[in-house]
Structure formats: structure tokens, C-alpha cells
C-alpha positions in Angstrom: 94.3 59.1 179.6 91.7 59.9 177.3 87.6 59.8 177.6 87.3 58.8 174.0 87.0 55.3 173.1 89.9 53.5 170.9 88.8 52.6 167.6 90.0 49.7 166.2 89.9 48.1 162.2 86.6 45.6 162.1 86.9 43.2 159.5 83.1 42.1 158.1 82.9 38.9 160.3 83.3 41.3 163.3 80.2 43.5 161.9 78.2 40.4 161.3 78.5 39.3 164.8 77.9 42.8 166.2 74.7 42.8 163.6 73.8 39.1 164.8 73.9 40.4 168.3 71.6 43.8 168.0 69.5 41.4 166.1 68.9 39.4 169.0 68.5 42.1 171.2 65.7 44.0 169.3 63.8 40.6 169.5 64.2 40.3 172.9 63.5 43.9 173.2 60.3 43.4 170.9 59.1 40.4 172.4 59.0 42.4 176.0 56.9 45.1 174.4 54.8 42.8 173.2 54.4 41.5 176.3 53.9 44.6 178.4 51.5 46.0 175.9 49.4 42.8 176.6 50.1 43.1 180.5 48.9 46.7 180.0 45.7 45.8 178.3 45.0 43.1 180.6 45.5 45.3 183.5 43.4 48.1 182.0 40.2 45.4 181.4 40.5 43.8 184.7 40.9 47.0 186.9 40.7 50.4 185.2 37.9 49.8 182.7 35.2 48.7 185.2 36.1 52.1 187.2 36.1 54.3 184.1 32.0 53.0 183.1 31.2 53.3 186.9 32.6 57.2 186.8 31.2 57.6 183.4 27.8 56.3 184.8 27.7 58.0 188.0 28.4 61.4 186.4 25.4 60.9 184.0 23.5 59.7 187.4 24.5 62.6 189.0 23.6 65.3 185.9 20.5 64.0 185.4 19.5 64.8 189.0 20.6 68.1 188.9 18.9 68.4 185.8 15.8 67.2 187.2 15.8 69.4 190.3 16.6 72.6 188.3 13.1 71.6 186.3 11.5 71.1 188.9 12.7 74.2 190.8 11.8 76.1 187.4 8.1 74.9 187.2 7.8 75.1 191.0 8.7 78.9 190.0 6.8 79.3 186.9 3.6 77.8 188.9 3.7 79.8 192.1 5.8 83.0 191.1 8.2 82.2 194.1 11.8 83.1 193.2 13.5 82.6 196.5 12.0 79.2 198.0 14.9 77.7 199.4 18.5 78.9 200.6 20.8 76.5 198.2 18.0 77.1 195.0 18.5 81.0 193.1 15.6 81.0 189.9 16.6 84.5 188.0 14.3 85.6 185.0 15.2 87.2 182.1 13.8 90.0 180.8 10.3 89.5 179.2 10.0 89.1 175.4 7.3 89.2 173.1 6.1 87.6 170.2 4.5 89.8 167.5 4.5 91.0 163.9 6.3 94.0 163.4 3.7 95.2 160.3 0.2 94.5 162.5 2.1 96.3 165.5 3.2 98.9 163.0 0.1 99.9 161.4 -1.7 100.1 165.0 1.2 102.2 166.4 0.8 104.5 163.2 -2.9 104.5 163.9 -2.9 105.5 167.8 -0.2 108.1 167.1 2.3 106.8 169.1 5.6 108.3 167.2 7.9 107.3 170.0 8.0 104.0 169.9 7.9 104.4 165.8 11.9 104.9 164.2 12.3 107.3 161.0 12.9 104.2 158.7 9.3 103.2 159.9 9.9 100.2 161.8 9.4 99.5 165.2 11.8 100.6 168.5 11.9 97.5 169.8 13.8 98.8 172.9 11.5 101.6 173.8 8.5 98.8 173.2 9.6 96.2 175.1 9.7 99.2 177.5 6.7 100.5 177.6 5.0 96.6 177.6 7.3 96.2 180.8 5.3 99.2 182.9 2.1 97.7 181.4 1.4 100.5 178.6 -0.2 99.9 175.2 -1.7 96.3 176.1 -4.0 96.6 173.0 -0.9 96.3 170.9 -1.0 92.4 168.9 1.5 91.2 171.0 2.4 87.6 172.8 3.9 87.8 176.3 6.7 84.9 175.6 7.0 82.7 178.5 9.5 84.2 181.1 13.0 82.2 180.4 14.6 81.3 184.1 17.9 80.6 185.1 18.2 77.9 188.2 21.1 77.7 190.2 21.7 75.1 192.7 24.1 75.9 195.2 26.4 73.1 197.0 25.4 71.9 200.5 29.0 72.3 201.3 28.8 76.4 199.8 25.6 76.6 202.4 27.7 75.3 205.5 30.3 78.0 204.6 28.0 80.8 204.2 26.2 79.8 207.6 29.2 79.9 209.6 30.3 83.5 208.1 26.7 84.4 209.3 26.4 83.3 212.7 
């Protein structure tokens, strides 16, 4: 006994009816997908869709909260100069930058006789500058303290408990 199916002679009217009866079956196969597409669509509308703008507005809820507290934890810091006011709130500052133009700070450099902070292709080290403005030095120089840029980070309640218990 073999595995492979006989084959036997089909005349045309045995194709047709073999054709008639796929025919039928791909419209009975087409008219279910229609169907189950629709079910589908249904479904999503009535159940999913009403959860998916509920997540999508929460999330938004909940961003614009944290947004808000990290302002206000940044102009809390900017106003009072308080870094570490709370346990869960870290407010890091960059590095402070100034605003200036490089040919007024140039020609004032040139004129105090300050080579060091001068390069050979005459234009300003903005390294050793920003340096010496850091310590304080040279604060008749044109230049702008920028306002300090802070990061806030806002640590989870959950993050707090853990680090409490590791503590005590």
C-alpha cells in the first residue's frame, strides 16, 4: 500500500463540478471574513477603543504632572539656590555659560595683557575663560552669565521605599 493518492482521467464535466464546488467554498469562505472583519471592528469600537483614549489620556494626564512638578522643582531651585530639598527630587546644574562677543572680549583681553586666555590664531580660549569666570576672575570682561540650565529628576515613591529599607 502506497501513501500517494491514485490519479484518475477527469473528463471536463468532472473539473467543472470540482471548479463549481471551490467556487462555492471561497464564497462561503469570503462571506465569513467578511463577517469576522466586521465582528472585529465592532468589538474593537465597543471595548478596546474606549480603553485605548482612556490610556492615551491618562499618560498625557500623567506627563503633564511630572512636567509640572519638575518646573516647579526647577524654579523652586532657581529661586532659593536649594539643590537637595526633598529625598525623591535630584536638581543637577550644568556648567555655567556665558553670553558675550568674542571681538569686544578680544580687544579687552589684548588690552589687560592677559595672553593666556588669548590662542595664537587670536581668538579667544573659551575653555580656559569659562575657567577663569568660574573662580570669579576677570569680572570686568563684557560678558552675560547665562542662566544656569538644571536637570530635575524625580524619583519613584516605590524607588524611595526600596532605598529606605536598604538603609534602616
Amino acid at each position: 500500500m502506497t501513501d500517494t493518492p491514485t490519479v484518475t482521467q477527469k473528463t471536463a464535466a468532472d473539473w467543472q463540478v470540482l471548479l463549481e464546488a471551490e467556487a462555492r467554498e471561497q464564497q462561503v469562505i469570503c462571506e465569513r471574513i467578511a463577517v469576522a472583519q466586521d465582528m472585529r471592528q465592532r468589538f474593537f469600537d465597543l471595548y478596546v477603543r474606549p480603553y485605548d483614549d482612556e490610556i492615551t489620556g491618562l499618560r498625557a494626564r500623567s506627563e503633564a504632572v511630572h512636567a509640572a512638578l519638575e518646573d516647579m522643582a526647577r524654579l523652586h531651585s532657581l529661586a532659593t539656590g536649594e539643590r537637595a530639598f526633598h529625598p525623591s527630587i535630584i536638581v543637577r546644574a550644568k556648567p555655567q555659560t556665558w553670553t558675550y562677543n568674542d571681538g569686544e572680549v578680544l580687544k579687552c583681553l589684548k588690552f589687560a595683557g592677559v595672553a593666556a586666555l588669548i590662542r595664537v590664531k587670536e581668538e579667544i580660549n573659551r575653555v580656559e575663560l569659562n575657567k577663569a569666570l568660574r573662580k570669579g576672575q576677570y569680572l570686568w570682561l563684557p560678558v552675560i552669565a547665562d542662566p544656569p540650565e538644571l536637570t530635575v529628576t524625580i524619583m519613584p515613591i516605590v524607588v524611595l521605599e526600596r532605598e529606605a529599607n536598604r538603609v534602616g
